[in-house]
N, C-alpha and C positions, 0 to 999 in steps of 0.2 A: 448704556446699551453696548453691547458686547461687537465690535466692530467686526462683522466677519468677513467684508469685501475686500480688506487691504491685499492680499495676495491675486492677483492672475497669475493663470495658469495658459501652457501650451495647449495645444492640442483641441480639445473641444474646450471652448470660453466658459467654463464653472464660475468663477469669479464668486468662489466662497473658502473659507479656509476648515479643512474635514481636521476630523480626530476619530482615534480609533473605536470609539461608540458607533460613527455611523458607521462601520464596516458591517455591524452585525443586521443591519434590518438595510442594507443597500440601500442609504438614504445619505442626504445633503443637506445644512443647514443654507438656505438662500435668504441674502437680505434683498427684504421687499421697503425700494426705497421711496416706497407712493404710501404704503400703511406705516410704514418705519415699524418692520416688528418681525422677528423670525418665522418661517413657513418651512416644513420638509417640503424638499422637491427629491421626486424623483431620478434616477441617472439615467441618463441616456445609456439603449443597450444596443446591441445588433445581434440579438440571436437569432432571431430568423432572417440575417443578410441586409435587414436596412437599419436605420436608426429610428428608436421606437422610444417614451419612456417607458420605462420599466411598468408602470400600472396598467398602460394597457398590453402588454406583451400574456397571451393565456397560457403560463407554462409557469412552473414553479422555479423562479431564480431568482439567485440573491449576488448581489455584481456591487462592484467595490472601484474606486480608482487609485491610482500610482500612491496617488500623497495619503489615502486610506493607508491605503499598506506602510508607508513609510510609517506614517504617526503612530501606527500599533506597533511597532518594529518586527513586520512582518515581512521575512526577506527571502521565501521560497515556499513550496506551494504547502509543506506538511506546517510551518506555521498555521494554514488557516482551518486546520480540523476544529477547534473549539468554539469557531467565527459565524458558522453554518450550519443550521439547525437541517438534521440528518447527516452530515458529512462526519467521517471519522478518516484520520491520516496519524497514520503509524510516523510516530518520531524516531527512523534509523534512515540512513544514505541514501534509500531506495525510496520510491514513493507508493505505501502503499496504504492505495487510497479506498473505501469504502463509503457510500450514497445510499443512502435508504437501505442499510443492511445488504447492498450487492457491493462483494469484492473479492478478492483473489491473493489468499496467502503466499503465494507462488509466486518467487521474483525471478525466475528463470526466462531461457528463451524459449521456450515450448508452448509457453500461454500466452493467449493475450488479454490483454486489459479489460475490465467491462467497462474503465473510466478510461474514454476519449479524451487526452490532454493535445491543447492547440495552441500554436505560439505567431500569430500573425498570419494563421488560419494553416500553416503548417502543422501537423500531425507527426506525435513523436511514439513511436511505436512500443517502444520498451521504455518500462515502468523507473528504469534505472539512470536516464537520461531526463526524467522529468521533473527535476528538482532547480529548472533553471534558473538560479536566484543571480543575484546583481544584477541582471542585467536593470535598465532604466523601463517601469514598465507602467502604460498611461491606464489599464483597468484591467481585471478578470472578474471575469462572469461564470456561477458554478449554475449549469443545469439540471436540474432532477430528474430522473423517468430515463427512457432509453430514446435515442437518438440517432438518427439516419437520413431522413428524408430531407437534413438539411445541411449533413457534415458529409465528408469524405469517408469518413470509418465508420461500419456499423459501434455501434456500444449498447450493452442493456442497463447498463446504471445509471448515464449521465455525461455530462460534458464538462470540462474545465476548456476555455477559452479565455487565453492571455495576449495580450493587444500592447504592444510597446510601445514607447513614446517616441516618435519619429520624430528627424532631425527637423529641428525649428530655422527660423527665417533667418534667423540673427544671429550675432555673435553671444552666445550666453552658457550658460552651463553651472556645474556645481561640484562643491568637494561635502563628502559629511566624513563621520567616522565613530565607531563604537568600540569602549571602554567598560570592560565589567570583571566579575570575579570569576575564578577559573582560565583567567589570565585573558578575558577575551578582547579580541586587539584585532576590527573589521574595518577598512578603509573602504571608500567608493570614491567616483568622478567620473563627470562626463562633460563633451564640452561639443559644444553647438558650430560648425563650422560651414558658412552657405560660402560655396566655391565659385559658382554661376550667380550671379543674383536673380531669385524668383526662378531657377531654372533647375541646378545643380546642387544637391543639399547633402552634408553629411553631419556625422555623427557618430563619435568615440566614445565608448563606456568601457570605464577598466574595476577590476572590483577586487578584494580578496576579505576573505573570513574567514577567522581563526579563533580556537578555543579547546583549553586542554580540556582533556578527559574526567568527568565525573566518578568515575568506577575507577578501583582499584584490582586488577586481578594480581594476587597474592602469591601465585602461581607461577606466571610467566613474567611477572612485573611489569605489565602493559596498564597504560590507563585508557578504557574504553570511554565512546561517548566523545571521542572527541570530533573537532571540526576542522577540516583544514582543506577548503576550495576554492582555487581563482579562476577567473575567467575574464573574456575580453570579448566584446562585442564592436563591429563595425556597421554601421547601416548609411545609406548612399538613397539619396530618392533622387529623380531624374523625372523634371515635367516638360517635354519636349514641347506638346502643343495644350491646350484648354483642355482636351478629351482625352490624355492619353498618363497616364501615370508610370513610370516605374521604380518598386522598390526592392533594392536588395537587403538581404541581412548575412554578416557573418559571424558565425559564433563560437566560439573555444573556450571551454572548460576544463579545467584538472580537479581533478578531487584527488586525499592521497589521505585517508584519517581511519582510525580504529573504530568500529562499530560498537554498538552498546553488545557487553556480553551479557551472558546467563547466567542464574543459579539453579541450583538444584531445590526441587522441595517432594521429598519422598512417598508414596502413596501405599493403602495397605489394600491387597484384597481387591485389585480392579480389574481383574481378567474375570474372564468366565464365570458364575457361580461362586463366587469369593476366592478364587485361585489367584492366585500374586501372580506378577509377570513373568516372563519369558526369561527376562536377565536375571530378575528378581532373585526366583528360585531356581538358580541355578549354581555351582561353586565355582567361585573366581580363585584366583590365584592370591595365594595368603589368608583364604577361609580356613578355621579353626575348628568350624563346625561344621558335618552334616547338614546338607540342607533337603526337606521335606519338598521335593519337587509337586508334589500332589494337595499337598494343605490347600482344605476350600472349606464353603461353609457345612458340607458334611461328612469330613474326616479331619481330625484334632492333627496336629504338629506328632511326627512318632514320638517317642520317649528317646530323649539323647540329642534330637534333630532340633534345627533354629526352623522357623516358615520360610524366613527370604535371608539372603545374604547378608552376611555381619559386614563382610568390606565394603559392600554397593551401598549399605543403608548407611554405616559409620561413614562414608565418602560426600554422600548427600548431603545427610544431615549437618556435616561440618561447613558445607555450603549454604546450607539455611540459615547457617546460623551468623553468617555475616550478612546477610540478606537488606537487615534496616540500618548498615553502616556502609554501603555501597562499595563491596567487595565481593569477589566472587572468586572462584580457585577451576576454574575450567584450566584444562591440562595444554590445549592449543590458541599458539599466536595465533593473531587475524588482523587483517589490515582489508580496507576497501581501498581500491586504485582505480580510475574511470577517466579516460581522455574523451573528452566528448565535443565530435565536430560539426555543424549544423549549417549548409550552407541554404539559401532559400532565393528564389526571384518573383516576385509578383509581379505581373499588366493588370491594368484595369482599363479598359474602353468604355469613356458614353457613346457607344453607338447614336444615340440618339436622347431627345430630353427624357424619355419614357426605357431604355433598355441600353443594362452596361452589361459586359462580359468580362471576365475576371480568370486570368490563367495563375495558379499557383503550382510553383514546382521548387522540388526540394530535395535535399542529399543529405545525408548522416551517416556519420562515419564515429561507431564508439570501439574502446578495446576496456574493457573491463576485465581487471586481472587483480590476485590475492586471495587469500582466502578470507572470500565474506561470509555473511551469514552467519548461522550458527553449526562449525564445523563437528564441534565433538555433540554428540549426538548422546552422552551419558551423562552430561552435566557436573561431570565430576574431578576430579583431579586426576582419576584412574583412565587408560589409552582404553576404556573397555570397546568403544564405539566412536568413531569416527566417519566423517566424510567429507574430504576436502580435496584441494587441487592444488597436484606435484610441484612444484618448484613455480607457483601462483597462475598455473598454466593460466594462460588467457581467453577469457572469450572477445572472438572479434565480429561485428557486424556492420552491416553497408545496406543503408536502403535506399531507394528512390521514387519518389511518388509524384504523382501528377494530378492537378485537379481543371476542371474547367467549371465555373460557376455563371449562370446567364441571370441575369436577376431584371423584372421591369414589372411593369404597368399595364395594362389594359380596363378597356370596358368602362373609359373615361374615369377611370383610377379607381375603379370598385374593384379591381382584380387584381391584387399582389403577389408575383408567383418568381419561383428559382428552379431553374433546374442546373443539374451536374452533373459529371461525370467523375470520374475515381479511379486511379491506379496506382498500386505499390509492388515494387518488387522487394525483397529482402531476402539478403545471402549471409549465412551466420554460421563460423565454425567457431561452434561454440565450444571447446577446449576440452579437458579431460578431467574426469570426476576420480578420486582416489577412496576406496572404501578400505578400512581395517579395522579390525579389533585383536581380544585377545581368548586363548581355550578356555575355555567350559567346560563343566563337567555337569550329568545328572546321574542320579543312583536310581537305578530298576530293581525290584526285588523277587520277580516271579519268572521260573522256577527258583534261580538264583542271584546272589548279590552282584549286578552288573554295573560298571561304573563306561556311561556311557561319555566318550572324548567330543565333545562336543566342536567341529574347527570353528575358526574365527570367521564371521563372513566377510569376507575379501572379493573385491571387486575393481576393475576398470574400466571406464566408461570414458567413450570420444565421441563427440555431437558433430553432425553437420546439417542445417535445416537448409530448405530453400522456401521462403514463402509466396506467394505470387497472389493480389485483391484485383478485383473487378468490379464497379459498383454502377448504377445509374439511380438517379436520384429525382423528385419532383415534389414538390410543396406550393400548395395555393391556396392563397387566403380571399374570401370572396363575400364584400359586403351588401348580406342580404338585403339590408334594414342601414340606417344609422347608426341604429343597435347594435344590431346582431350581426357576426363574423363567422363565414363557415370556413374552414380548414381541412385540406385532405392533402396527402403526400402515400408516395409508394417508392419504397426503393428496391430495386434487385441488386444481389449480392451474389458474387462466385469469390471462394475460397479454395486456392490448391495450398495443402498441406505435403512438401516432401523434406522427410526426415532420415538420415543415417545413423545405428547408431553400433560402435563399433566395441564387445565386450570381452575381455577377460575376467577367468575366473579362478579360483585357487588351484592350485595342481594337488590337487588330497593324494594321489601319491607320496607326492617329492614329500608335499607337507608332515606325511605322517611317518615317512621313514625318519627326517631327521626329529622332531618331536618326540615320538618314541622310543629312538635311540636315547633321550636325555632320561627317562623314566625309565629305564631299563634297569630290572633286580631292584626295586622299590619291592620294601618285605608288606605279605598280606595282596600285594596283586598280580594279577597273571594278563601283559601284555596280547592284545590278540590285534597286530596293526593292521591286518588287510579288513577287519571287522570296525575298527574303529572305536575298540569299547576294550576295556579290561574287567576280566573278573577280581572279584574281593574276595579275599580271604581271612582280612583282620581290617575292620572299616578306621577303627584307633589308629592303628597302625599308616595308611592309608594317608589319612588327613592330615598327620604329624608330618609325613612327607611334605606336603604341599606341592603336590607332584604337576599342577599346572602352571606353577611358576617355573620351574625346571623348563617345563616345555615353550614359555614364553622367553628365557632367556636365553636359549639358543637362537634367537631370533636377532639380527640386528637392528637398529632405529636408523629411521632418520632425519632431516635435521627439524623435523617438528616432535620428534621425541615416539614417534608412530613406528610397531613392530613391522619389518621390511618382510614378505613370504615373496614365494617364488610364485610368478603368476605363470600361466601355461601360454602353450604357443601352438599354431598349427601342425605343427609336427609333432606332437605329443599325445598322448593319451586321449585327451580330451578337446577337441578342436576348438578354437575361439570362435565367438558369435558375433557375422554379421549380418544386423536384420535393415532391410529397408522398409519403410512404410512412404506408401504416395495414394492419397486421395482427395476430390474436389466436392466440397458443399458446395452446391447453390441454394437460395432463399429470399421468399419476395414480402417484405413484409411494409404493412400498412401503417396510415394517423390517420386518424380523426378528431376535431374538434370542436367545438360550438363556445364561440363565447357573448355573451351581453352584456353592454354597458348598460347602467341601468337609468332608465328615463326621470328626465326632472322631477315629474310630480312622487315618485316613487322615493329619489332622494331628499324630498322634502319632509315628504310624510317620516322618513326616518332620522331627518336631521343629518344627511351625508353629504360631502360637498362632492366628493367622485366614490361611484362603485363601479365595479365590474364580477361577474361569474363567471365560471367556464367548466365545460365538460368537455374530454379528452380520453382516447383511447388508442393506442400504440403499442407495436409491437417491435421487439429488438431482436439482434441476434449476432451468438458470438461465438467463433470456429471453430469446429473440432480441433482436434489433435492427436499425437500420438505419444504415449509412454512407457517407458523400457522396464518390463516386471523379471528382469534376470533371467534366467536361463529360458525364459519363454517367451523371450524377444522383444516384441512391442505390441503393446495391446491400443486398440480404438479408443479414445475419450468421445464418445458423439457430442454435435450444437447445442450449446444453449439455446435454446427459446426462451423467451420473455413476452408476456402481455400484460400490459398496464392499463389500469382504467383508475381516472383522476378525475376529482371534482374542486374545485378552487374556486378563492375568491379573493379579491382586492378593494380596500375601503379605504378614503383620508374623512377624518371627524376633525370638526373643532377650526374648522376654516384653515386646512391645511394642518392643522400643530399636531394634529393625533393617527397615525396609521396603522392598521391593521390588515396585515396577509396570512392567508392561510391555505390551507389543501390538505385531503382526507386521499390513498389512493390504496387501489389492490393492485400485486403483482403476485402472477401464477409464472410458474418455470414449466418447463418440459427440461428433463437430462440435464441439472444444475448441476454442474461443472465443481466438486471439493474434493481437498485433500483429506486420504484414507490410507489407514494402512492393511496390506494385505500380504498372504502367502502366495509365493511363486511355486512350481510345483517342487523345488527341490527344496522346499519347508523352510525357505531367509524368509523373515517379513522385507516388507519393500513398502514406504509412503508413496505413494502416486498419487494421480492425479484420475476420479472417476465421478459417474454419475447417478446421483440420485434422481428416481423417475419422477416426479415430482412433487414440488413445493410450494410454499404460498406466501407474500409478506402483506399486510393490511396493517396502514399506520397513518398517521398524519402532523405536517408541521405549519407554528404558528411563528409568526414574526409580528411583534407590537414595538411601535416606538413613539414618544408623545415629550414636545416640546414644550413641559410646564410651564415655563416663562422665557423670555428670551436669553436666557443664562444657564438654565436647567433641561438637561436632556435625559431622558429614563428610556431605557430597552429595556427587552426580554428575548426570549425566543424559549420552543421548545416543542421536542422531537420524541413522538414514540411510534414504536414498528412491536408487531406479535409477527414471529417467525414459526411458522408450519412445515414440517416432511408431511405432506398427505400419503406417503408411500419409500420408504427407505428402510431397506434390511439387507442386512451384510451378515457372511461369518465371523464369528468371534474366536479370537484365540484364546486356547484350552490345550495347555501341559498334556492335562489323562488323555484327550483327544489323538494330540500328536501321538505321542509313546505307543499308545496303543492302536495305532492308525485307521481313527476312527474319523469319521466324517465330522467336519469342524461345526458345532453348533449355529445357527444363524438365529439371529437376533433381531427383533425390532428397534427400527434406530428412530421411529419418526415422532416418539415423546423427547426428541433432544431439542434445544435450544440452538438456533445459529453459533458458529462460533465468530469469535473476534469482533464482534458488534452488539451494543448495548440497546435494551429495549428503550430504557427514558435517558434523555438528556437535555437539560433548559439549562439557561442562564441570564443572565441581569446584569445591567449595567447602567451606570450614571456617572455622569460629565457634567461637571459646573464650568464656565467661564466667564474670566477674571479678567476685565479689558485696566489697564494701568498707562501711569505715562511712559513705563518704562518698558511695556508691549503685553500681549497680551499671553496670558498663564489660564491654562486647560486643564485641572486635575482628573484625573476620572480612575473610577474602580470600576473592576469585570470580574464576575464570580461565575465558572463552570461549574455544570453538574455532571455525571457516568453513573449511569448506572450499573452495575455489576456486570461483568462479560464473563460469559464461559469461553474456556478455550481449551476445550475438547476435540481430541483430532480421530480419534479412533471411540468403539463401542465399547472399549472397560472404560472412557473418559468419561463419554457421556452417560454411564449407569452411576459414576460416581461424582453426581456434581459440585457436591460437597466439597469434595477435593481437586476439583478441576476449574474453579471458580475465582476470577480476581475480585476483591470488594470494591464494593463502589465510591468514590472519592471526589471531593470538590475541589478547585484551585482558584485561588486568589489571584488577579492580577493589578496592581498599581501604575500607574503614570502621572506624570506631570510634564506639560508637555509650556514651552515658550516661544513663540515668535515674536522679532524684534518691529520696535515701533517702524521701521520702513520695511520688513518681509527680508530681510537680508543677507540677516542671523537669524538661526534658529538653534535651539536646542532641548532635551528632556532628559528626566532624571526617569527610571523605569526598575520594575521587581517582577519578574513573572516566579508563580507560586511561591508566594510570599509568605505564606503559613510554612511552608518545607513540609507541604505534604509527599509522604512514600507514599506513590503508585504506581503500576503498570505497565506493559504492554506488550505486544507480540508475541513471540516464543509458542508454546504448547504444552497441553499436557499430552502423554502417550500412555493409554493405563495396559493394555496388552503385551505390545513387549516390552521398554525401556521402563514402565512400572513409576516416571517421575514425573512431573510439572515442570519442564525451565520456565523460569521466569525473567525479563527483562527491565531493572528498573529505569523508569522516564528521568528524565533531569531533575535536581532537588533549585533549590531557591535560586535564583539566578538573577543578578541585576547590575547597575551599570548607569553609565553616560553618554550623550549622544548629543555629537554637533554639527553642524551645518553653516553651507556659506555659499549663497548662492549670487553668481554674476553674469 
């Protein structure tokens, strides 16, 4: 029999030994030492503020503890996307995370999170700060549905709450450390130290992880993908009397690693009516050919003319074409940089046996500086389109928040109720955005041959937001019956939005005199610079020129390789724009829920040893904002709304050995909050940030796990969502349109499919264990499913899904996992995607202007050694 008691643990007494199977169905193998035979039990949770098991808790979660995570070598939160049926987490620096198809491309400071991440009930505001791995951590709990009435922060997705392993009694502690290919070399330790006996406790975690780059860019000679973040944790607990707790935490992080880049993959025909894009059909600098600005599905290519550009297309395609050897030729370095400082104090009062009060407050202090993301915007080795930040300008932010939590008892314990309160302040100047490209040209033909100069869009952009929350909160659970549980919460929410944002823009004078000066007495054309267009008089003649390289090379670089233009000043022609925006949501939204356990005779007649139902209805909500659309300052983003309605249920079969959870739910939006691209009125496109009126997502997720024998464990899980626009229509860009200054067509968008989230995904897993004299050996395999993501950002994307589609792929993961005969030593051999499958993630397509797909490839096979030594 498979010995699984030899390990205790800190914190709450498990007194089982996990591996990374249970992570996926939030379950525990316990020995029952009265049958002598394995039972799932379920984990202790606290999502609603007490300790509950997880089977009776009426909300869809799935919660894991520390040595879960370690056994999978899961060591930050985008590890657990494949772990969590409905959860998807982008594998880049930043955390962006998506729960039942709600999430947020957008890693800027402008937005916020629909996923509420909590770190010892601490609230980390930006998405970019929430990746805090090493530290020592005793569980995380992911919640589904929108959440308020029982956290600090409104969220309409869901909850991540991570819960760290506080300093122990005693003198103890641990070293591990991981070995693998791509040179990865991740140490950890922490060590237990009580200062006071039974009074005074601390605790030191130091961690660092490292691992070169997967990607080769060809280009800059950078290896993307790689990893390289340390951090160091302090935590101090102080128990002065029986009723009075306090804990501090202090946290420091660096991150300093190159992000995964892009490729290119070329698109035909995805504007308007089968018009090629914006760049597309346009002539770059070193075009050979004519290009047919107008080609769509009813007018052919002229005679002589290409459809879309020979250099933009020959630039891509040579990027496609290294695509399944994991190289890419983007033109700009990039580096992510993030000092991230978190410092936190918790009280907790038993006021009495029946009612504690709990003050949580907290500080963060990040500078996030380099240029991350994905800067060159053309995905090509060409400076065609850029946007990144001068000399890695930095964004710096500071928040502070306050919470008060009251949590107790009444009605001789039929009444389980929390209230709160909620405050954050946050000041962020967030640094300066750098836009450049390079001239353009189009050919008009009516009356005459006009070759219009298209300038480069050039931009300067400096953020400063102030954000300011206000919350009150309430939740009570009230037991009608035995049975039956009634649930209701209300939270009010105020949100002040104030934002600066401070813009330059090209000087088209300055610009066009020296430009024009460079193309001056080029045979066959006729300069006309205050018009911004030359006539043609020999188009041969013209093209052999190559008269918009001439004009890019009077240009200086710098030192990212990016043409330098003159930007304008207030004293100039064209005055700089500064726009303010200040405005306050308020918003009160409700829960409700109904849950029953279900009565013996009911579970007999079915053969269940515990059931539970439950019906739930909630509403979220998450803050406007504001977004800078170029010369026309800042436009409103209004609230998402969220309302949720869930049906769930909870079963164990088979006297404990078999468990089944599940939940079916709709979620309707009001003003869902996506990235779109649009024209400002001086005809730049601009990606912002806008709202579709609304949407709808109807899906549901299964979790089964069933312990065949006491050696044999089998999972599954699995997650589908149908995403609806009940009402989404935008203009589309259109060439003939512009030129002819015609009013931009508007399009139905609400046959699109979400973007960046898959409709199906399951997976399976199985773990044998191997008890020996020489300790006990845990093999287990874990096979994910994806189903196909569109990642369409604009209305030429989503007409052509075909071409805006990643396919869908499975990943294998392997482990072998050992603890020694006394729990001592420990170590595993591990392979995640063991097949080396090529797939996905993040990036976009854009079919209107940039006319490409970047694409982002995930990690290829990766695996390793991992050991342990605990005292």
């Amino acid at each position: 029999m498979a010995q699984f008691n030899k390990r205790v643990w800190g914190g709450a007494a498990l007194g089982v030994v996990s591996a990374p199977a249970l992570c996926t169905a939030g379950i525990l193998l316990a020995f029952n030492s009265t049958a002598q035979a394995q039972v799932l039990e379920e984990v202790v949770v606290t999502a609603r503020k007490r300790q509950e098991a997880i089977q009776d808790v009426p909300v869809s979660i799935s919660a894991f503890t520390g040595h879960q995570l370690r056994d999978a070598g899961i060591v930050n939160l985008k590890d657990l996307g494949y772990q969590i049926p409905g959860v998807q987490i982008d594998q880049a620096s930043a955390a962006q995370i998506w729960i039942r198809g709600i999430g947020q491309r957008d890693d800027g400071s402008r937005v916020d999170a629909p996923v509420g991440v909590y770190v010892d009930g601490y609230y980390i505001p930006r998405k970019d700060g929430q990746l805090l791995d090493l530290i020592d951590v005793q569980s995380v709990q992911v919640l589904r549905g929108p959440q308020g009435t029982l956290f600090g922060k409104n969220t309409t997705a869901g909850a991540v709450v991570v819960t760290t392993q506080g300093p122990g009694e005693e003198f103890s502690g641990f070293a591990e450390a991981r070995f693998g290919n791509f040179d990865r070399r991740d140490i950890k330790a922490s060590l237990n130290v009580p200062l006071i006996e039974d009074t005074l406790l601390s605790k030191v975690t130091l961690g660092s992880v490292k691992r070169d780059g997967y990607q080769h860019n060809i280009v800059t000679g950078q290896y993307g993908g790689s990893e390289d973040r340390k951090s160091a944790a302090l935590q101090l607990r102080w128990l002065p009397s029986d009723s009075l707790s306090v804990d501090t935490l202090v946290y420091y992080g660096k991150t300093d690693e190159v992000q995964p880049t892009t490729n290119c993959r070329w698109l035909e025909g995805t504007s308007y009516n089968g018009e090629d894009s914006l760049f597309g059909n346009r002539i770059l600098p070193g075009e050979k050919y004519p290009v047919d600005a107008f080609n769509d599905n009813d007018n052919p290519v002229r005679e002589g003319f290409i459809a879309q550009s020979q250099v933009y297309e020959e630039a891509c395609r040579r990027s496609e074409a290294l695509e399944g050897d994991y190289r890419t030729t983007t033109d700009f370095p990039i580096n992510y940089k993030l000092d991230n400082l978190m410092l936190g104090l918790t009280l907790e009062w038993e006021l009495s046996d029946s009612m504690s009060l709990k003050s949580i407050s907290s500080y963060g202090d990040q500078e996030k500086s380099g240029n991350f993301g994905n800067p060159d915007n053309d995905n090509s080795e060409l400076p065609l389109s850029s946007r990144y930040r001068p000399n890695g300008s930095p964004s710096d932010r500071q928040h502070f928040s306050q919470e008060l939590q009251l949590t107790g008892t009444a009605f001789n314990d039929r009444l389980d109720y929390t209230f709160g309160l909620f405050a954050m302040q946050e000041d962020i100047d967030d640094g300066t955005d750098l836009r450049s490209g390079l001239p353009t040209g189009t050919l008009l033909f009516e009356p005459t041959t006009i070759m219009v100069m298209n300038s480069p869009s050039v931009e300067r952009a400096t953020f400063e937001l102030e954000n300011t929350t206000y919350a009150a909160f309430f939740q009570g659970s009230y037991h009608l019956t035995d049975n039956l549980e009634f649930t209701a919460g209300l939270r009010w929410t105020s949100e002040r939005r104030q934002q600066t944002v401070d813009l330059d823009l090209l000087d088209e004078a300055a610009y066009r005199k020296r430009a024009f000066a460079a193309i001056a007495g080029t045979p066959g054309l006729i300069p006309l610079e205050a018009a911004g267009v030359g006539i043609v008089t020999d188009l041969d003649a013209v093209m052999q020129a190559d008269i918009f390289s001439k004009m890019s090379a009077v240009f200086p670089l710098d030192a990212y390789g990016q043409p330098v233009y003159d930007m304008i000043s207030v004293d100039e022609l064209v005055p700089g724009l500064s726009k303010k925006a200040d405005e306050t949501w308020e918003e009160l939204t409700p829960m409700l829920s109904l849950a029953y356990q279900l009565p013996d005779s009911v579970l007999d007649a079915m053969n269940i040893d515990t059931g539970m139902v439950y019906a739930s209805y909630a509403e979220g909500f998450k803050s406007g904002t504001f977004e800078p659309v170029g010369v026309d300052g800042q436009a409103t983003v209004e609230p998402e709304i969220v309302t949720n309605y869930e049906l769930g249920f909870k079963l164990d079969f088979m006297e404990s050995r078999m468990r089944l959870n599940g939940a079916i739910f709709r979620t309707d939006f009001d003003d869902m909050q996506l990235r779109s691209v649009v024209f400002d009125s001086g005809d730049t496109p601009r990606v912002v940030l806008t709202n579709a009126s609304s949407t709808r997502i109807t899906g549901g997720e299964l979790e089964w796990s069933w312990l065949a024998t006491d050696e044999l464990l089998l999972l599954a899980t699995a997650s589908y969502n149908d995403y609806d626009y009940l009402d989404f229509k935008e203009p589309q860009f259109s060439s003939r349109a512009l030129f002819t200054q015609s009013p931009l067509p508007v399009v139905d968008r609400s046959s699109e499919p979400f973007a960046e989230v898959p409709k199906l995904t399951w997976s399976l897993g199985v773990q044998y264990t191997l008890d020996t004299r020489f300790g006990t050996f845990i093999p287990r395999l874990d096979y994910s499913y994806v189903d196909e993501i569109f990642m369409g950002l604009d209305a030429g994307a989503g007409q052509n899904r075909d071409q805006s589609t990643f396919d869908d792929y499975g990943l294998l993961n392997a482990r072998v996992g050992w603890v020694g005969p006394n729990g001592r030593f420990e170590g595993a051999l591990y392979a995640t995607n063991l097949t080396d499958e090529l797939y996905f993630f993040g990036a976009a397509t854009v079919g209107d202007s940039t006319g490409v797909f970047s694409t982002t490839s995930a990690p290829p096979r990766m695996y390793g050694l991992e050991f342990r030594v605990n005292f």
